[in-house]
C-alpha positions in Angstrom: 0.0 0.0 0.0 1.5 3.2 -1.1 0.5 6.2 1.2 0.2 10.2 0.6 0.1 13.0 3.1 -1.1 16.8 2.5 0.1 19.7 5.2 -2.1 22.4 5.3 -1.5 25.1 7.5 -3.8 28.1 8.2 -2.9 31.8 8.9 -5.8 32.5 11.8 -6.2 31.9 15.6 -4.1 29.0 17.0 -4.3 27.4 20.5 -0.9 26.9 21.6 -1.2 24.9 25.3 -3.8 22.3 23.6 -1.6 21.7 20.3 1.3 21.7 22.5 -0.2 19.3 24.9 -1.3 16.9 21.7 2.6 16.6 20.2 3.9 15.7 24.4 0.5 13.2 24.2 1.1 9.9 23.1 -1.7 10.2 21.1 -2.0 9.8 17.3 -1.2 13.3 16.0 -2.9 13.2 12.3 -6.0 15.4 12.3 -6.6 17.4 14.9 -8.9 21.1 15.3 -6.5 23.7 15.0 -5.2 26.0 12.5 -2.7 23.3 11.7 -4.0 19.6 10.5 -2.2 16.4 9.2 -5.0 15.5 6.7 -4.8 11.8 5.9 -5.5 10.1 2.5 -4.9 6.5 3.4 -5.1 5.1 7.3 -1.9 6.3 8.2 1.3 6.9 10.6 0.0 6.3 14.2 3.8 6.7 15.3 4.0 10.4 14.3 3.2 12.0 17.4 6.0 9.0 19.3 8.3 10.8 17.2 10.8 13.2 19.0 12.0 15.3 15.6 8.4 15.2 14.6 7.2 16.8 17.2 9.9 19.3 17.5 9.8 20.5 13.9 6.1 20.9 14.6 6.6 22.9 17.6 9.5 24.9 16.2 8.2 25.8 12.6 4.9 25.7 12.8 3.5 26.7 16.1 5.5 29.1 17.2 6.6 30.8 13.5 2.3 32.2 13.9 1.3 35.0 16.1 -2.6 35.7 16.5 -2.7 37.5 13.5 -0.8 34.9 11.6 2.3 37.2 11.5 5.7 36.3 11.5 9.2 38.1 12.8 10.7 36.9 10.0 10.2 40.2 7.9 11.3 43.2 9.7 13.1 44.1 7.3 10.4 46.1 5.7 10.9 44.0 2.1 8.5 42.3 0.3 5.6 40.1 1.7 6.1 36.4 1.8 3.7 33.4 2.5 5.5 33.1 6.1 5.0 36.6 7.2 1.2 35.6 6.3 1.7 32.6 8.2 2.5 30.0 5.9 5.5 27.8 6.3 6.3 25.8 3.0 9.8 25.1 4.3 8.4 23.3 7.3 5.9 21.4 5.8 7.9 20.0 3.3 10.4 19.3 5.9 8.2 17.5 7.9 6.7 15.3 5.1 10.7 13.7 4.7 10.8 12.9 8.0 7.6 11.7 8.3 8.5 9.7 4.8 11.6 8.3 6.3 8.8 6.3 8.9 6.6 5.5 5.7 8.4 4.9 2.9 6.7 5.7 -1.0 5.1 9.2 1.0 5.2 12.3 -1.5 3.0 11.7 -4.3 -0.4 13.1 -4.6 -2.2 10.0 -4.0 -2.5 6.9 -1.6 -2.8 3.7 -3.6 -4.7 0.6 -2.5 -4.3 -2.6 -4.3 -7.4 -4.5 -5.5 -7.0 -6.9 -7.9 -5.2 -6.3 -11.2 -5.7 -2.5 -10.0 -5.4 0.5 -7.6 -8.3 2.5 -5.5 -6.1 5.5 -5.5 -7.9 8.2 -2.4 -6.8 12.0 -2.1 -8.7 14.5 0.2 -8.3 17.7 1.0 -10.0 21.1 1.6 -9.9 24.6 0.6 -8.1 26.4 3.3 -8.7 29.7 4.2 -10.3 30.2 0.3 -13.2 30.0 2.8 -12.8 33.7 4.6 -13.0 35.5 1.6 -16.3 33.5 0.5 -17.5 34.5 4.0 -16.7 38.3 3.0 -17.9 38.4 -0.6 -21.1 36.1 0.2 -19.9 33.8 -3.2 -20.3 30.3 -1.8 -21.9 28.9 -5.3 -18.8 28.1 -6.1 -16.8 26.9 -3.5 -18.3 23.6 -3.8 -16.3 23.0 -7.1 -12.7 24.1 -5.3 -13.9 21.2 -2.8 -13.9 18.1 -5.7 -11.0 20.1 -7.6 -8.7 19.9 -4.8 -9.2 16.1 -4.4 -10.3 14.8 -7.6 -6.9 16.6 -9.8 -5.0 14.7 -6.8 -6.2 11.6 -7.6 -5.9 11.6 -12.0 -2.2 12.9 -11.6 -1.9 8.5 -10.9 -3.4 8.2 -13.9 -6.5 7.1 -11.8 -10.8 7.7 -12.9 -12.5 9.2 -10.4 -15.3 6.5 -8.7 -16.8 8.6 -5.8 -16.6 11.7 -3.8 -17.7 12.6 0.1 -17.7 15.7 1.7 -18.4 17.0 5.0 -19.7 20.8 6.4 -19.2 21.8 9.2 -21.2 25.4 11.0 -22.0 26.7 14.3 -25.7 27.0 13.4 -27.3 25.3 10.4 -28.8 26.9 7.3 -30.6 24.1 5.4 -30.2 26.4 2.6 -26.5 25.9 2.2 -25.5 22.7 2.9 -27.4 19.1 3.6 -24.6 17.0 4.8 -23.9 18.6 7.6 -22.1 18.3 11.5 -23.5 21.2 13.9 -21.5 22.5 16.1 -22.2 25.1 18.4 -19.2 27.8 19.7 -16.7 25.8 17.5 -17.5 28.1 14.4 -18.2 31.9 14.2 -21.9 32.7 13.3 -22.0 32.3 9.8 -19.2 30.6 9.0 -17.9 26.9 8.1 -15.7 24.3 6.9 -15.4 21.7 4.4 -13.2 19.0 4.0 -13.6 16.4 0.9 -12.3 12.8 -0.2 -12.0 11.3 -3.7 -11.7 7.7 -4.5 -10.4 6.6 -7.8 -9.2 3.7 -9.8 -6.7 2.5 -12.0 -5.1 -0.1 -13.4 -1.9 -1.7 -12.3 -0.3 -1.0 -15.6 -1.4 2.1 -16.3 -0.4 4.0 -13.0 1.3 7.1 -14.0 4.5 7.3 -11.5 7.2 9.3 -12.8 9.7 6.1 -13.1 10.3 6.4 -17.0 10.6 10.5 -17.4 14.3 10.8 -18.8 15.8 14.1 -19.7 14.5 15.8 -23.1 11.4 15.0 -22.0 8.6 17.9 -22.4 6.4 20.0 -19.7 3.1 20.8 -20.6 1.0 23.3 -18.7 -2.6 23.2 -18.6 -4.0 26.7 -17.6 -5.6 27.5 -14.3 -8.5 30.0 -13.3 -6.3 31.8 -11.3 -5.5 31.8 -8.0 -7.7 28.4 -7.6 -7.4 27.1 -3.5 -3.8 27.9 -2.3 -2.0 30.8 -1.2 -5.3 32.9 0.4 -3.4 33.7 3.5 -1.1 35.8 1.7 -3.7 36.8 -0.5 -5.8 37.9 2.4 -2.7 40.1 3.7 -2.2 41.4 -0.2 -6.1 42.4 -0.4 -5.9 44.1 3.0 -2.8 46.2 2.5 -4.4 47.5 -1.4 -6.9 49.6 0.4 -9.8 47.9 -1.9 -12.6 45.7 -1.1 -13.9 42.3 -3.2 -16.6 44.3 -4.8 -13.8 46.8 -6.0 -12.8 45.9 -9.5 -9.4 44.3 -10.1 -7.2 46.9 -11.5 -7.2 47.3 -15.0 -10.0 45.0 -15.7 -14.0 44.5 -15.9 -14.4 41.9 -12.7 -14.6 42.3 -9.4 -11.5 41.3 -6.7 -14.5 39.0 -5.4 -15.3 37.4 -9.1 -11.7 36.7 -9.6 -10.4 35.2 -6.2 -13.5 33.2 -5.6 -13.1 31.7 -9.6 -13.2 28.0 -8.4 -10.3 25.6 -9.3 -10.8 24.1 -12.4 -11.6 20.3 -12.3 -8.7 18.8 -14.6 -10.1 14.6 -14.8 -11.7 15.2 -18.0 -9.1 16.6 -20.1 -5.8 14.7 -18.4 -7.6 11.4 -19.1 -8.2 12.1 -22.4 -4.4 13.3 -22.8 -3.5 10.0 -21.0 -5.5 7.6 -22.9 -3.9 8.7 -26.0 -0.4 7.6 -24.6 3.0 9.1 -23.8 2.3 10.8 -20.3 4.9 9.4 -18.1 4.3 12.2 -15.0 1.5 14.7 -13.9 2.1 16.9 -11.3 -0.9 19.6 -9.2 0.4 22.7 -9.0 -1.2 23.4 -5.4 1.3 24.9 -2.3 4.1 25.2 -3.4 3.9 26.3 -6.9 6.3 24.9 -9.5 9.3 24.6 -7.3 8.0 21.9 -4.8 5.1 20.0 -6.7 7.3 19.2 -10.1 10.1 17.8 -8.0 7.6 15.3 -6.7 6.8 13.2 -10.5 10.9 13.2 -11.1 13.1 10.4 -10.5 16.0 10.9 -8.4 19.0 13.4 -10.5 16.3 15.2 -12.7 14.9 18.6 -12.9 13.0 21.0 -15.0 13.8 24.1 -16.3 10.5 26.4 -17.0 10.6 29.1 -19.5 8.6 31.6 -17.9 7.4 33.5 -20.7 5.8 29.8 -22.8 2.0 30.9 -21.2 0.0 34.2 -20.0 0.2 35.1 -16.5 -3.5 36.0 -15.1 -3.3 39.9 -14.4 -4.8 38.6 -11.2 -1.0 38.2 -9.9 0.2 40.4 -11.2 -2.0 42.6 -8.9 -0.9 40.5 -5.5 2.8 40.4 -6.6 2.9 44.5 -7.2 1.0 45.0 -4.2 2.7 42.8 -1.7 6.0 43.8 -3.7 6.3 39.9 -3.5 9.4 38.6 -4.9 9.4 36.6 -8.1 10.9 33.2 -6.5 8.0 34.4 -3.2 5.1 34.1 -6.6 6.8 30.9 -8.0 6.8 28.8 -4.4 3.0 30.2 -3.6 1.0 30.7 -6.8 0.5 28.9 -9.9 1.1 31.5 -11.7 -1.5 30.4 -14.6 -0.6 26.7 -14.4 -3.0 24.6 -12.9 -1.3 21.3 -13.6 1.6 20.0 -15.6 2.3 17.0 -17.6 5.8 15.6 -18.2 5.3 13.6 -21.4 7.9 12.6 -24.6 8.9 14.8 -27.5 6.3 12.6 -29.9 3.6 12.6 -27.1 4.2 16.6 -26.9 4.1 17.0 -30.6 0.3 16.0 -30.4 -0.6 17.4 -27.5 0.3 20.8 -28.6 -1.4 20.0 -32.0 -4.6 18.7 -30.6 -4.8 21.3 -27.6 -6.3 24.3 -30.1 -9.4 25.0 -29.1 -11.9 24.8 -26.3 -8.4 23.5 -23.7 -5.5 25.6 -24.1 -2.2 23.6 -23.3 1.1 25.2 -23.2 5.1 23.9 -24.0 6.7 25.5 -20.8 9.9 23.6 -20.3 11.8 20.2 -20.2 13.3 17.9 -17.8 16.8 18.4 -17.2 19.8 16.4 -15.2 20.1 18.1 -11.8 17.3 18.1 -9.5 15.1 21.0 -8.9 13.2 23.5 -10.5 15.3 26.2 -12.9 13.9 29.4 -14.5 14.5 31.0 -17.6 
């Protein structure tokens, strides 16, 4: 069985005695109600909170890197806004999935695989993060939904796998029938008028068919399929941008005919369709969800060990939409890369021939773009 984890770390209150008190516990730590939570796609890694490193890491980096306000010391000097100072640690995260992998081997991908049969259930979950304050603000919540089965559904078809089923779960202080209809009611947990949503996806593929990276080999071509913006990651620094610009969500974005509200509340766009159509016709050996992280941590994750990607930054159209949060934030362009998709909702490491028809094909109703190539030397390079 081949396991995945997701960190997701939120920018608002946190109670440090109780988290605290969980990592000394010899409780499981792996989903737990404060603004940081170990969300599990498999049944998974009861030893994490037994784990001395684990548990400092946590404490360290991700406890006490958050004030109240989810800001951080870590920009005094008056430069550009980064997802820490909104209180986002990428660095810790990521460093806490490798040591976490190093208790549960095969942990990184974007999917946990089950085997049944000749095949694989392959299960992601996730949520939206704090996507969910700004659809509090603007009153949008038609399309919040759609970020939900995004988030967890383009998880699950980067293995290659067809989606099978879907659950969610809402959570509010006080119920409005109107909104939801699977629901958990809880009283003084959630502001009035407020909620939260967490969703799973179960897939399926077969055993030869999985798409895992193993046979990408230098030459080989990335191809970007375009995003709908900002889609679910990166709102706490987005919140921080929006509140330092002065404007308000039903202020129109800069330069353009739509509302701040319209464009930040665009949902993610659901990928299954048009991946497993560009899989079916052969020569896909990777796929990779641009999420947290951005380019520079989610491309790594498809490569075999030694290989890179360099990105040719200029290959696809940046939404003006960041633009706007880079200029306002004066956010550095590395900062954007590691937070943002930038325009690129999911990539596709495929061969020259496969690329060839891909681009040929993509004309029309889905865009595709040629934004760089794997390279020897791992990481992710710019140009």
């Amino acid at each position: 069985m081949s396991t995945s984890i997701r960190i997701h770390t939120e920018s608002s209150q946190i109670s440090n005695n109780n988290f605290l008190a969980k990592l000394h516990s010899s409780e499981p730590l792996v989903s737990y109600p404060t603004s940081f939570s170990i969300r599990r796609k498999l049944p998974l890694l009861s030893l994490i909170s037994r784990d001395v490193h684990t548990r400092r890491i946590l404490r360290k980096n991700l406890v006490f890197s958050m004030s109240k306000n989810g800001d951080s010391s870590s920009n005094q000097s008056g430069g550009g806004l980064t997802y820490k100072d909104a209180g986002v640690d990428i660095d810790a995260g990521t460093e806490l999935v490798k040591r976490i992998a190093k208790m549960a081997p095969g942990i990184g991908g974007f999917g946990g695989l089950f085997p049944l049969g000749d095949s694989y259930l392959v299960a992601g979950t996730d949520g939206v993060g704090t996507k969910l304050k700004l659809a509090f603000k603007s009153g949008i919540h038609d399309t919040i939904g759609i970020d939900l089965v995004a988030m967890s559904v383009n998880d699950i078809v980067t293995l290659g796998a067809k989606p099978l089923f879907f659950l969610d779960y809402f959570a509010t202080s006080h119920l409005d029938v109107d909104l939801a209809e699977r629901t958990a009611e809880m009283p003084d947990f959630y502001a009035d008028g407020e909620y939260d949503l967490s969703g799973f996806a179960v897939g399926i593929v077969s055993k030869d068919s999985v798409i895992d990276g193993k046979n990408i080999e230098v030459g080989d071509v990335l191809i970007g399929l375009p995003s709908s913006g900002v889609h679910s990651n990166g709102f706490s620094l987005v919140r921080r941008v929006l509140a330092m610009s002065g404007l308000s969500l039903t202020d129109k974005l800069p330069g353009e005919a739509v509302t701040l509200g319209e464009v930040l509340m665009s949902p993610t766009v659901i990928y299954v369709k048009q991946v497993l159509d560009i899989i079916n016709k052969g020569g896909v050996k990777g796929i990779a969800h641009i999420t947290g992280g951005g380019f520079t941590d989610n491309i790594p994750r498809v490569f075999p060990k030694g290989m890179g990607a360099v990105i040719n930054t200029n290959s696809w159209p940046v939404p003006p939409v960041f633009n706007w949060i880079q200029e306002v934030g004066k956010i550095d362009e590395g900062e954007m890369r590691t937070t943002f998709n930038m325009g690129i909702g999911m990539v596709l490491v495929v061969s020259q021939e496969a690329a060839f028809r891909i681009l040929r094909d993509g004309n029309g109703a889905n865009d595709v773009y040629r934004i760089g190539q794997v390279v020897k030397g791992e990481g992710v390079r710019y140009h």
